[in-house]
Biopython code that builds the backbone (N, CA, C, O; Angstrom):
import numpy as np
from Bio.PDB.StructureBuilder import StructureBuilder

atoms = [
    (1, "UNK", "N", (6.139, 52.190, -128.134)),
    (1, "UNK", "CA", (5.088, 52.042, -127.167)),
    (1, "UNK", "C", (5.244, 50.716, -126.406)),
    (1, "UNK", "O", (5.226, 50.603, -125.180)),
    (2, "UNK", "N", (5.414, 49.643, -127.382)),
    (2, "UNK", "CA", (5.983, 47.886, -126.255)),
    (2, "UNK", "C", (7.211, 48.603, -125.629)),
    (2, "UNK", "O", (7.186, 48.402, -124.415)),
    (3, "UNK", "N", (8.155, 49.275, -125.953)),
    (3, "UNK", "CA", (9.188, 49.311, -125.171)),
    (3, "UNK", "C", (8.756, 50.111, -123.740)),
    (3, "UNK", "O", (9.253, 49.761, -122.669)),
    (4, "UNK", "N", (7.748, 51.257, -123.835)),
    (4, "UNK", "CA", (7.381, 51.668, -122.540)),
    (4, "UNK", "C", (6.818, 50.871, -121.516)),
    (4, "UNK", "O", (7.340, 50.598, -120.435)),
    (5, "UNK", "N", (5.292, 50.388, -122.104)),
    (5, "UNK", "CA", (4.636, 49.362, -121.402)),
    (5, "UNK", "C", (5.746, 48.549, -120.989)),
    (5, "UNK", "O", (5.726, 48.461, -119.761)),
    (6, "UNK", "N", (6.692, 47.927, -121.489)),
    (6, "UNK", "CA", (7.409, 47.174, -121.053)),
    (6, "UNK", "C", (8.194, 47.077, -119.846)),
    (6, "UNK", "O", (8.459, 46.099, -119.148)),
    (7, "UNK", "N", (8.625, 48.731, -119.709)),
    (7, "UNK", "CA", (9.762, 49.392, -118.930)),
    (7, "UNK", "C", (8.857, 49.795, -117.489)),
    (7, "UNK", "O", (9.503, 50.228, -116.534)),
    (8, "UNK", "N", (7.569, 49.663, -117.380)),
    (8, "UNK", "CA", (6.016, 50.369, -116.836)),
    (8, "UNK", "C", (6.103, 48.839, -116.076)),
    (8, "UNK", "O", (6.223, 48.692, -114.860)),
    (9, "UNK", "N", (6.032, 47.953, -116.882)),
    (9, "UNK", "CA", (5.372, 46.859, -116.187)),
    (9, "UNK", "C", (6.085, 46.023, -115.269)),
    (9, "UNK", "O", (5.526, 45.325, -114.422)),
    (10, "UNK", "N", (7.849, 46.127, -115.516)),
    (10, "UNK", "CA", (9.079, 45.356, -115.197)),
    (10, "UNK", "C", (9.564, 46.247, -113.832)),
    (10, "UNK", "O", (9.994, 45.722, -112.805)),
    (11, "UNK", "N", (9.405, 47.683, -114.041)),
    (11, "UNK", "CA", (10.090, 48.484, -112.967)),
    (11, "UNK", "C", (9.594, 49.063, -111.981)),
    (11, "UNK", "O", (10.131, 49.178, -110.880)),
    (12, "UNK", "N", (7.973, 49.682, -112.475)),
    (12, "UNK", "CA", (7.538, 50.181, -111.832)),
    (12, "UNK", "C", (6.840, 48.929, -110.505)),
    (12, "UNK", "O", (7.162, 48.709, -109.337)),
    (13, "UNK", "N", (5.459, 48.164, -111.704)),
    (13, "UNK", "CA", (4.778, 47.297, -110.629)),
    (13, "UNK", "C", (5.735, 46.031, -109.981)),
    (13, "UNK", "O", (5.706, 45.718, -108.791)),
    (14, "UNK", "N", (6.631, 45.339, -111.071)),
    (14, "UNK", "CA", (7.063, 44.583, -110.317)),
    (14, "UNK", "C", (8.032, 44.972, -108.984)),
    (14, "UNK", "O", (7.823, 44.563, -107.842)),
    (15, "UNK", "N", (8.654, 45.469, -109.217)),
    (15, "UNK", "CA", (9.871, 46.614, -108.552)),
    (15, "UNK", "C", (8.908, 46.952, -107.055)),
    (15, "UNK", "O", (9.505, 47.280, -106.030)),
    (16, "UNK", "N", (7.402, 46.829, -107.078)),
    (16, "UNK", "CA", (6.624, 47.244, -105.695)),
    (16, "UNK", "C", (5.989, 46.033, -105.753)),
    (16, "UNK", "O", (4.848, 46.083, -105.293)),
    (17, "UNK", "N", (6.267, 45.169, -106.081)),
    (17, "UNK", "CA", (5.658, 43.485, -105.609)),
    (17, "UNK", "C", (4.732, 43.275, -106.354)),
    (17, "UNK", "O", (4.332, 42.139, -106.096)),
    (18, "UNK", "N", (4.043, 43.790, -107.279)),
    (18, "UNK", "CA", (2.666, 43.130, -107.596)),
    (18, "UNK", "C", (3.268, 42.137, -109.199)),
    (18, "UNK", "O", (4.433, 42.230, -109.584)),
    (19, "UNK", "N", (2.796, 41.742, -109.526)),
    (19, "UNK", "CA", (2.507, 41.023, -110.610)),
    (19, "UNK", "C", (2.040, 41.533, -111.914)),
    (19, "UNK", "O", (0.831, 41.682, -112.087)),
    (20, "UNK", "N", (2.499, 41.686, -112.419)),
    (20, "UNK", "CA", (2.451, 42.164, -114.015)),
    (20, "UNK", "C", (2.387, 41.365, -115.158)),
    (20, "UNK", "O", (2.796, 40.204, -115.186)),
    (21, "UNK", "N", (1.753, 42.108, -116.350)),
    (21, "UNK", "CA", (1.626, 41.418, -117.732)),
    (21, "UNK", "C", (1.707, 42.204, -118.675)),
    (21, "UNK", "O", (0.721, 42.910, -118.462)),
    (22, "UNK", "N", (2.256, 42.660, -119.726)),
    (22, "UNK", "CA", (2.198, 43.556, -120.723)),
    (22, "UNK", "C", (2.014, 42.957, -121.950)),
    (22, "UNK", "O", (2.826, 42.161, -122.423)),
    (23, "UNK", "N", (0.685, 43.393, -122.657)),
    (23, "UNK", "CA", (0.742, 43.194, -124.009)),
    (23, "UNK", "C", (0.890, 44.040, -124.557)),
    (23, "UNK", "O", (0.930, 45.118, -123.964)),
    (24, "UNK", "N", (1.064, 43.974, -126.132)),
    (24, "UNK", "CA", (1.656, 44.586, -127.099)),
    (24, "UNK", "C", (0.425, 45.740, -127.546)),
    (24, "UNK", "O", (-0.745, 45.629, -127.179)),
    (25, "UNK", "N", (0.882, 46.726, -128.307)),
    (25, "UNK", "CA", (-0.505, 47.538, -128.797)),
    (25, "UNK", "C", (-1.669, 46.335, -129.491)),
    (25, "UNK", "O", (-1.628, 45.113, -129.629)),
    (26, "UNK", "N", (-2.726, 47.451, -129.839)),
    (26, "UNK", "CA", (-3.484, 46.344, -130.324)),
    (26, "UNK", "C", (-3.281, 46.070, -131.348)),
    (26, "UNK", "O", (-3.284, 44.869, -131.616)),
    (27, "UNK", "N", (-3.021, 47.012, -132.365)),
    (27, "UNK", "CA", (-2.587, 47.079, -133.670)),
    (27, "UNK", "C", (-1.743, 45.972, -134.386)),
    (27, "UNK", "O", (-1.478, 45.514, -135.498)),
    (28, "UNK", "N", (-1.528, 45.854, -133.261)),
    (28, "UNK", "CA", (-0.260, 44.737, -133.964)),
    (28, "UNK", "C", (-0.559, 43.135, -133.973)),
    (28, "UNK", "O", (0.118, 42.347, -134.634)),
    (29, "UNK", "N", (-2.042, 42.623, -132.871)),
    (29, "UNK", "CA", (-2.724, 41.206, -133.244)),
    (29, "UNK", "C", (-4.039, 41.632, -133.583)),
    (29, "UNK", "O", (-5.010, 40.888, -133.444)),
    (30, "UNK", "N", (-4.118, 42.804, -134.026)),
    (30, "UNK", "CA", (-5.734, 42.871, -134.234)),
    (30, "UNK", "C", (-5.698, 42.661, -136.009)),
    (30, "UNK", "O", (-4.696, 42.658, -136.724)),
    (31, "UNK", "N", (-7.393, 42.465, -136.492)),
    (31, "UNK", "CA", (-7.140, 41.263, -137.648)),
    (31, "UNK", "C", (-8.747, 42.305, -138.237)),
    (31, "UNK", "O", (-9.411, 43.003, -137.471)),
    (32, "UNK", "N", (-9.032, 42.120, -139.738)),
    (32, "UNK", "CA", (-10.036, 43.254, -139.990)),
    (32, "UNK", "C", (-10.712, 41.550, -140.292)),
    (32, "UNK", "O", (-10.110, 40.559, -140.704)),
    (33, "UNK", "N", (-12.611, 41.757, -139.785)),
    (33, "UNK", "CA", (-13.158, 40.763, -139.923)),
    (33, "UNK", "C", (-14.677, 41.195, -140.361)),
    (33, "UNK", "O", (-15.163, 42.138, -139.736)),
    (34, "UNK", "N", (-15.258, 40.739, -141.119)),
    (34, "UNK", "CA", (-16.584, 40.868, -141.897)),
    (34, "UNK", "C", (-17.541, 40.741, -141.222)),
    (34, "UNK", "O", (-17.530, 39.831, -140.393)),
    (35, "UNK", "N", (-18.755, 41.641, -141.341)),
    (35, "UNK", "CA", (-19.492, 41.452, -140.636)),
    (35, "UNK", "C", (-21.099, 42.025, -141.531)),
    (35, "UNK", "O", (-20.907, 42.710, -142.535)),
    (36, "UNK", "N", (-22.329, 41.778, -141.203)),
    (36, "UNK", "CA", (-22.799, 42.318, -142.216)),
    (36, "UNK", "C", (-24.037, 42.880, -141.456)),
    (36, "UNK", "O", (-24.507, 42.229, -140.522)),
    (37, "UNK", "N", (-24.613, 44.153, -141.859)),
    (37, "UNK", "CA", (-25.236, 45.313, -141.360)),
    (37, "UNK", "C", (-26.599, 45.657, -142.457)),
    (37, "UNK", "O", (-26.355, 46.231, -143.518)),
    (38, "UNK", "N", (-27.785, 45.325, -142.162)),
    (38, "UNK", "CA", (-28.992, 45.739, -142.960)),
    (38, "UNK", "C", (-28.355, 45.143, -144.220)),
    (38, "UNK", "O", (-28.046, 45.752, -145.244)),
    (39, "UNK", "N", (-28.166, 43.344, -143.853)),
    (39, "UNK", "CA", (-28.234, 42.540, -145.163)),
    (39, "UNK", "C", (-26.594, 43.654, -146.071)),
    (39, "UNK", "O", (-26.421, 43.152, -147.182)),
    (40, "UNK", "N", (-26.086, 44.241, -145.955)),
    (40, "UNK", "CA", (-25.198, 44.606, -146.620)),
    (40, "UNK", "C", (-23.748, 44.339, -145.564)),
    (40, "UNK", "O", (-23.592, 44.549, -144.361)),
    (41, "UNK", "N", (-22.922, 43.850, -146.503)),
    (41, "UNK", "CA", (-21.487, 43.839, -145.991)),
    (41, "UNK", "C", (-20.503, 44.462, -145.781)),
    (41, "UNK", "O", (-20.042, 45.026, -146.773)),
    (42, "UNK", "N", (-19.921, 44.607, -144.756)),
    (42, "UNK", "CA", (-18.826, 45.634, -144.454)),
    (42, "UNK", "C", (-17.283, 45.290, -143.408)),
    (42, "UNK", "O", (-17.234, 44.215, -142.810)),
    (43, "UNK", "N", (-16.665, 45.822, -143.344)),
    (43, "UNK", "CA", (-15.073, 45.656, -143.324)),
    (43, "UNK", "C", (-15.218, 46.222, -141.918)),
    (43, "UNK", "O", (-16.024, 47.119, -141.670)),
    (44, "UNK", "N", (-14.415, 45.674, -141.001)),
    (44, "UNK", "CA", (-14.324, 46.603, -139.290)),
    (44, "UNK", "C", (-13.049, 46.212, -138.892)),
    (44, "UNK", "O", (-12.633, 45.183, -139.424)),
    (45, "UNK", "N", (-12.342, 46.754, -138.113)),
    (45, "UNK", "CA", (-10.875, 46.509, -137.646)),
    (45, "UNK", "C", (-11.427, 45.900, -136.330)),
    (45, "UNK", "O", (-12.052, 46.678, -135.609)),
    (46, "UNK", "N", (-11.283, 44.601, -135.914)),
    (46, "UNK", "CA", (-11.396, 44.182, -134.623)),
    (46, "UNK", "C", (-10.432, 44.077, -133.729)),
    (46, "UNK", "O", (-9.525, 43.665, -134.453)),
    (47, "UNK", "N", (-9.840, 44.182, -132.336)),
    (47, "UNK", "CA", (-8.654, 43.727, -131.973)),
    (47, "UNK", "C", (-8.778, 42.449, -131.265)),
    (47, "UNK", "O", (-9.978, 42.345, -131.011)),
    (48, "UNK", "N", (-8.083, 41.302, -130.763)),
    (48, "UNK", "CA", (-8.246, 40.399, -130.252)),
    (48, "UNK", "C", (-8.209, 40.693, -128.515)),
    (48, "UNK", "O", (-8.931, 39.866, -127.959)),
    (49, "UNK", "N", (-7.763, 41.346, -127.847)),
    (49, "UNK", "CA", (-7.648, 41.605, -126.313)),
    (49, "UNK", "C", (-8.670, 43.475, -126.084)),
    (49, "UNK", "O", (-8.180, 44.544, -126.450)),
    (50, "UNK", "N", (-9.430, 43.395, -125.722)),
    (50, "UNK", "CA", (-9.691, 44.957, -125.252)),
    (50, "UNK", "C", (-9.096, 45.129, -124.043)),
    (50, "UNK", "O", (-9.195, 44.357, -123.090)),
    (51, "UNK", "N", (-8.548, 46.025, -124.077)),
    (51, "UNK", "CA", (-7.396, 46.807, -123.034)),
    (51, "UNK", "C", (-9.241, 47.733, -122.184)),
    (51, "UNK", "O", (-9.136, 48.240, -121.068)),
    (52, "UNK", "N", (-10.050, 47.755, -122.611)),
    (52, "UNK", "CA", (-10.918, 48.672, -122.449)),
    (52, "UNK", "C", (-11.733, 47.725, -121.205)),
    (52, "UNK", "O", (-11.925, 48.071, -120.040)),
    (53, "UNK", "N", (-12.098, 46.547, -121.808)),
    (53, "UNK", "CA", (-13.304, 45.429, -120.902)),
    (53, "UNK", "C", (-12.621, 44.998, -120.186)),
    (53, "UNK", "O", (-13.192, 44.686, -119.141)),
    (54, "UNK", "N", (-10.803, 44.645, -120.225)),
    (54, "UNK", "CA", (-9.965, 44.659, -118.873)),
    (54, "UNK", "C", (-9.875, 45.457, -117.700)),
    (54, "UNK", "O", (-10.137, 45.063, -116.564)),
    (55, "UNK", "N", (-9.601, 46.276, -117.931)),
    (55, "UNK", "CA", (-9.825, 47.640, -117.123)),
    (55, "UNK", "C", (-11.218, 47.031, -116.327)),
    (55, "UNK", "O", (-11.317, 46.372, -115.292)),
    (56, "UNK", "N", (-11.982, 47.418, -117.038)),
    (56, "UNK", "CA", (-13.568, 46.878, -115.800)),
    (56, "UNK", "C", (-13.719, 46.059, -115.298)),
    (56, "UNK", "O", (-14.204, 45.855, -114.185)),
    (57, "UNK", "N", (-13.155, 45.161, -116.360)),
    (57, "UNK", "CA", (-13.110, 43.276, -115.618)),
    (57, "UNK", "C", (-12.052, 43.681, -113.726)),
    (57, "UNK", "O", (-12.169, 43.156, -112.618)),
    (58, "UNK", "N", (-11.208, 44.728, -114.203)),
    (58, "UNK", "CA", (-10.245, 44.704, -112.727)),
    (58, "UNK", "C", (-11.196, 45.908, -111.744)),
    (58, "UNK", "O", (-10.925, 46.504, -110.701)),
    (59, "UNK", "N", (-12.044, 45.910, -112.379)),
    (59, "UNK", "CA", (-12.541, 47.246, -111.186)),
    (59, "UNK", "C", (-11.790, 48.507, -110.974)),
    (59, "UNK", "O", (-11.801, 49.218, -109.969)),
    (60, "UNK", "N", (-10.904, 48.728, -112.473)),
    (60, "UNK", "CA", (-10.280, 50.391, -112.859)),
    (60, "UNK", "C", (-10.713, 51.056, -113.488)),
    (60, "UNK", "O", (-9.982, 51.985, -113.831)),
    (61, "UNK", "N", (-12.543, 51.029, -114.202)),
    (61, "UNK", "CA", (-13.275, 51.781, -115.143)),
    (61, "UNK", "C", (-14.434, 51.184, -114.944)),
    (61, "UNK", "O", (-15.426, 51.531, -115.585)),
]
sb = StructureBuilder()
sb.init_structure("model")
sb.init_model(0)
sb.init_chain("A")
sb.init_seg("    ")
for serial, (resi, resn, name, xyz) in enumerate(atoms, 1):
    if name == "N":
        sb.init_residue(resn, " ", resi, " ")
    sb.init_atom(name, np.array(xyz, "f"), 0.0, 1.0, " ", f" {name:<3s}", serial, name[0])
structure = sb.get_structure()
């Protein structure tokens, strides 16, 4: 999947002038962090970048 994004970000956008950045899946810097819910504790997979709140932050969702 880095090797696509990669091949996406180098050929396609740069290749038509714009400026590009590719990060890696999330899976791979995301980190499981504690959090606690009605006084009881529990385990959540967080990722460090949302690919999701980017998107909106650019006005594509």
């Amino acid at each position: 999947m880095s090797r696509i994004g990669n091949l996406a970000a180098k050929r396609l956008l740069e290749f038509r002038g714009y400026k590009s950045l590719m990060f890696p899946p999330t899976w791979v810097t995301g980190q499981y962090r504690f959090f606690e819910r009605n006084n009881e504790p529990y385990v959540t997979f967080m990722h460090d970048f949302s690919h999701r709140h980017a998107a909106i932050a650019a006005g594509l969702g």
